[in-house]
C-alpha positions in Angstrom: -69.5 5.0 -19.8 -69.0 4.8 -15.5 -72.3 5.1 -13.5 -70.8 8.8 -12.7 -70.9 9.9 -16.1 -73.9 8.9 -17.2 -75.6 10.3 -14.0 -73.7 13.7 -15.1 -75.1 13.3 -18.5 -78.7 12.6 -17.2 -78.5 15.8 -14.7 -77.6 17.9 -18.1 -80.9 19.6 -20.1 -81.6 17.5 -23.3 -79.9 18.4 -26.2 -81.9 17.0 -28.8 -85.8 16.4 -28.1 -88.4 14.2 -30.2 -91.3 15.7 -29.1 -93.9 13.7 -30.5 -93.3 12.9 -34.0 -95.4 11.2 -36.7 -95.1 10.3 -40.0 -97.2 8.8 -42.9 -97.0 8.1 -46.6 -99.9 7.8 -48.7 -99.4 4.9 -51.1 -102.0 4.0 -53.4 -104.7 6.1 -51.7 -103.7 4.4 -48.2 -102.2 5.9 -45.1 -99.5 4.1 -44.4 -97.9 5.1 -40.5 -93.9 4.7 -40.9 -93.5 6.7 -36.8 -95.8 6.3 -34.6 -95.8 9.1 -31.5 -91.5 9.1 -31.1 -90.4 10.5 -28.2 -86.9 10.4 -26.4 -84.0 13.1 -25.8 -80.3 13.3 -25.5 -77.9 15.0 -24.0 -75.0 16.9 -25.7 -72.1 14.7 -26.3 -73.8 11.3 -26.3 -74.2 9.0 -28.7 -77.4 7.6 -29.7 -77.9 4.5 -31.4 -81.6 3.5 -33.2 -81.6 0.0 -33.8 -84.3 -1.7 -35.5 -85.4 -3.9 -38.6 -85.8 -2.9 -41.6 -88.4 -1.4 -42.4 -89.2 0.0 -38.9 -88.3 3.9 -39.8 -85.2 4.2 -38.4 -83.8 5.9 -41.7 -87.1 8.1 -42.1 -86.1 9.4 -38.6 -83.1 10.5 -39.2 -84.0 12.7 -42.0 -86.5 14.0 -39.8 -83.9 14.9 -37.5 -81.4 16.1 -40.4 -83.7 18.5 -41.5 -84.2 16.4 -44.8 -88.0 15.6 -43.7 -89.5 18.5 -42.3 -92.9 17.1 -43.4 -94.1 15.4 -40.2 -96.1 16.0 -36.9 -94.4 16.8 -33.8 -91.1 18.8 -33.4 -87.6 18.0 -33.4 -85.9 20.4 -31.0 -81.8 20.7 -30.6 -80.0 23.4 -28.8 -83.8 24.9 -28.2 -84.0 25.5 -32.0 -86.8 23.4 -34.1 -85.0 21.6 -37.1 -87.2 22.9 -39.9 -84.4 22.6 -42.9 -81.2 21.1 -43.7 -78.1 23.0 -42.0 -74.7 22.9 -41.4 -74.8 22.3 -37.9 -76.1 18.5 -38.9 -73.4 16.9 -40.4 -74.5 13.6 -42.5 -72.7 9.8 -43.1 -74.3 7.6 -45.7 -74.1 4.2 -45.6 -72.2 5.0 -49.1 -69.3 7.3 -48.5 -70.9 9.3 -51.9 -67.2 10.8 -52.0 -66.9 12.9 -55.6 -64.6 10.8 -57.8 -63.2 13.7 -59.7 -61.8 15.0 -56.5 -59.0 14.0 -54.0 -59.3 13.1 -50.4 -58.6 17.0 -49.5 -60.5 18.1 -52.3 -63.6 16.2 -50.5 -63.0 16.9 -46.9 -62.8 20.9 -47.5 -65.9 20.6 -50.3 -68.3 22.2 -48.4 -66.4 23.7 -46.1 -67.2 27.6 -45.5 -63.8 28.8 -44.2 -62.7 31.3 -46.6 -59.0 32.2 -45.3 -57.2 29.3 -47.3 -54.5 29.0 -45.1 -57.0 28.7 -42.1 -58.9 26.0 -44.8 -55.8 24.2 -45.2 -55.3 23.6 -41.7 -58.7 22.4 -41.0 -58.6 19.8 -43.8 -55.7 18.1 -42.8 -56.5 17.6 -38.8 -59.8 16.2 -39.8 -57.6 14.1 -42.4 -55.6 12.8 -39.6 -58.3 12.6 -37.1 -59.8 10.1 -39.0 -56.2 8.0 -39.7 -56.3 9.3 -43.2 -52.4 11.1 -43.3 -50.7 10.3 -46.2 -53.6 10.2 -48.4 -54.2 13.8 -49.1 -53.8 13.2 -53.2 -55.5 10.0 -53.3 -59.3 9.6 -55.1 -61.8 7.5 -54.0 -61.1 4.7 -56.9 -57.4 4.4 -54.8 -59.0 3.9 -51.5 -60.6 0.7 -49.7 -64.2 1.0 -48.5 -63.1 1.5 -45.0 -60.7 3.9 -46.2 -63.8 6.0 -48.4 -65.8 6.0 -45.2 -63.3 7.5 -43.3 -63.2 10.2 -45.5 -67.4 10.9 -45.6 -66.7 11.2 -42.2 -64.2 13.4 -41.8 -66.5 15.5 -44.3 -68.8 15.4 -42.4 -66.9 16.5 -39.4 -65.2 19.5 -40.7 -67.5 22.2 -40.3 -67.8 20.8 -36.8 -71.8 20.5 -36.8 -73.7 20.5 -33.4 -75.2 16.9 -34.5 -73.6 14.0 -36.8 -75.9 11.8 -38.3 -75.0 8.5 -39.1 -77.4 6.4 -40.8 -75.9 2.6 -41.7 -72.7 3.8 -42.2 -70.7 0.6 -41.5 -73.6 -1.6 -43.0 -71.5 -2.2 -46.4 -68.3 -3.5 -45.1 -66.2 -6.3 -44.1 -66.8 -7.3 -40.2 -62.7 -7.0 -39.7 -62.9 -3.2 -41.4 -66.5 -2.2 -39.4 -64.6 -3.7 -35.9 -61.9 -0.9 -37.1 -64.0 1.4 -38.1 -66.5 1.7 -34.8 -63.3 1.7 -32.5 -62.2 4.6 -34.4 -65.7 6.2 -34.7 -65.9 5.8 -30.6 -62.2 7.4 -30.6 -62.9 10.2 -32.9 -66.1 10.9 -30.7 -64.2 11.1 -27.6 -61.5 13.3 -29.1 -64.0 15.9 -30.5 -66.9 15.6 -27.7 -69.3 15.3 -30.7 -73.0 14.5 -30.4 -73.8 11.8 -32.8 -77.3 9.8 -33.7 -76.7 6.3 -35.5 -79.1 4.2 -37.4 -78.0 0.8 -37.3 -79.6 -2.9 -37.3 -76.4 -4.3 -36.0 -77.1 -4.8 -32.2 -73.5 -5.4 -31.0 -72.7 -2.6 -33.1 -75.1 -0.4 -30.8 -74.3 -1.6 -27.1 -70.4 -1.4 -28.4 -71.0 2.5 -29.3 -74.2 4.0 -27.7 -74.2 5.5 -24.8 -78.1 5.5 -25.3 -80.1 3.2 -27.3 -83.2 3.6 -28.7 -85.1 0.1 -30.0 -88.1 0.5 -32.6 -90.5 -1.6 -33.3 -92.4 -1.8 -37.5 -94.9 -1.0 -39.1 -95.5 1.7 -37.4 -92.2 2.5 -36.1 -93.5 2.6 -32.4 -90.1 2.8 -29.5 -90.0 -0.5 -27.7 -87.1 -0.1 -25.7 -85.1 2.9 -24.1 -82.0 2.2 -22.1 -78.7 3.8 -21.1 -76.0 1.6 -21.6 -73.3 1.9 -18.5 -70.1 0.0 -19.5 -66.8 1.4 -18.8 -65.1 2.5 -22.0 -63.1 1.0 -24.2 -65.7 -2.0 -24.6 -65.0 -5.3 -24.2 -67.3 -7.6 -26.3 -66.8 -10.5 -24.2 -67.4 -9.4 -20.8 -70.8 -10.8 -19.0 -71.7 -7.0 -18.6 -71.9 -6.1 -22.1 -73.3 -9.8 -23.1 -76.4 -8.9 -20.9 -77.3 -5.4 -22.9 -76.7 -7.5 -26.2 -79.3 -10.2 -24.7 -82.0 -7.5 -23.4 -82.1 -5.7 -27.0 -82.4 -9.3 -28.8 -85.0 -10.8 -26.7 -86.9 -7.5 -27.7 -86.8 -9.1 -31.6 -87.3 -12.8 -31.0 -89.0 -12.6 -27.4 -90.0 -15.9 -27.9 -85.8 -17.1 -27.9 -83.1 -16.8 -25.4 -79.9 -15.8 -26.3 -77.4 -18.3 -25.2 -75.0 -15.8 -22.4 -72.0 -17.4 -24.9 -73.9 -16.3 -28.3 -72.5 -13.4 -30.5 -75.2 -12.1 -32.7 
């Protein structure tokens, strides 16, 4: 993203606010603090990556923001509504694609779809089939299909209903480094092409500076934010450039603080 986008994306109102939020399980007659006083915001169309360890609550966030968790102090706010429940404005990718192996690759896309013209349902099925690359494998079931492939198709599920917010949470963390390389160029492509506003759990800190234009480090035990930043690289990435080294070696010395990351070094 150019220093003039980003300064039109700061200028916007924040589409999604974390005002706030706490969160505690109570194992063996112990508070244990999973998020500890999380606040940030986005604007609409950005994508927001949470990187972090595991362990640090990244995960327990996102249901919070999904609408999975409403069991937690502080509010989530998008669009000026409070996420109190699950809706279909929040689309959600797995790190398993949890495709239904009884049904097709159209027969998944349009499951929970709430179009009820069919000709109109049709029609919606396939460009989010082919917005994802997936032509030509309408008929197919998930036992036919390569991981990268399944994935393509949770997210193009997910996409369909065309939710305000898609939630990603690991869902690259399962596959080959060729197919998540693919699979990230095509996630920052599909983004572009719908104008989507997307939040991404991910440990993966190349993964992050090469999608986010926002990134959001947390810390463990209690999940307490370490780092904010805005990531301004010009788009499509290049991993290799001194630019996008120096954002890689800013979130890594915020892990091992103690190391330098060699300019050279890919993590």
């Amino acid at each position: 993203m150019g220093k003039n986008a980003e300064t039109a994306l700061l200028k916007q109102e924040p589409y999604l606010v974390i005002d706030h939020v706490n969160k505690y399980f109570v194992q063996k007659k112990q508070r244990l603090n999973v998020l500890d006083d999380i606040n940030f915001s986005m604007a609409k169309g950005e994508i927001l990556c949470i990187v972090g360890a595991s362990g640090c609550g990244k995960s327990t966030l996102l249901r919070a923001i999904s609408g999975l968790d409403s069991n937690h102090g502080g509010q989530i706010i998008i669009d000026g509504k409070e996420v109190v429940a699950p809706s279909k404005t929040r689309g959600i990718v797995f790190q398993e694609h949890r495709l239904f192996p009884w049904l097709t690759v159209e027969q998944n896309v349009g499951y929970a779809l709430t179009v009820i013209d069919k000709e109109e349902k049709k029609q919606l099925v396939q460009t989010y089939i082919e917005l994802v690359g997936l032509k030509g494998f309408e008929k197919a079931y998930p036992k036919e299909l390569s991981g990268g492939m399944s994935q393509r198709a949770g997210i193009a599920r997910a996409l369909v209903n065309k939710p305000e917010v898609l939630l990603l949470d690991e869902p690259f963390g399962a596959l080959d480094a060729f197919t998540k390389i693919a699979l990230q160029k095509e996630l920052k492509r599909i983004q572009r092409k719908a104008g989507t506003t997307m939040v991404m759990v991910t440990h993966d800190i190349e993964e992050a500076v090469f999608l986010a234009d926002h990134i959001i480090v947390l810390d463990s035990k209690p999940g307490r934010i370490k780092l904010e930043l805005h990531v301004d690289l010009p788009v499509p990435r290049n991993r290799n450039s001194y630019e996008f080294l120096q954002v890689k070696k800013r979130i890594y010395e915020e892990f091992f603080q103690d190391e330098k990351l060699p300019e050279d070094y890919s993590i």
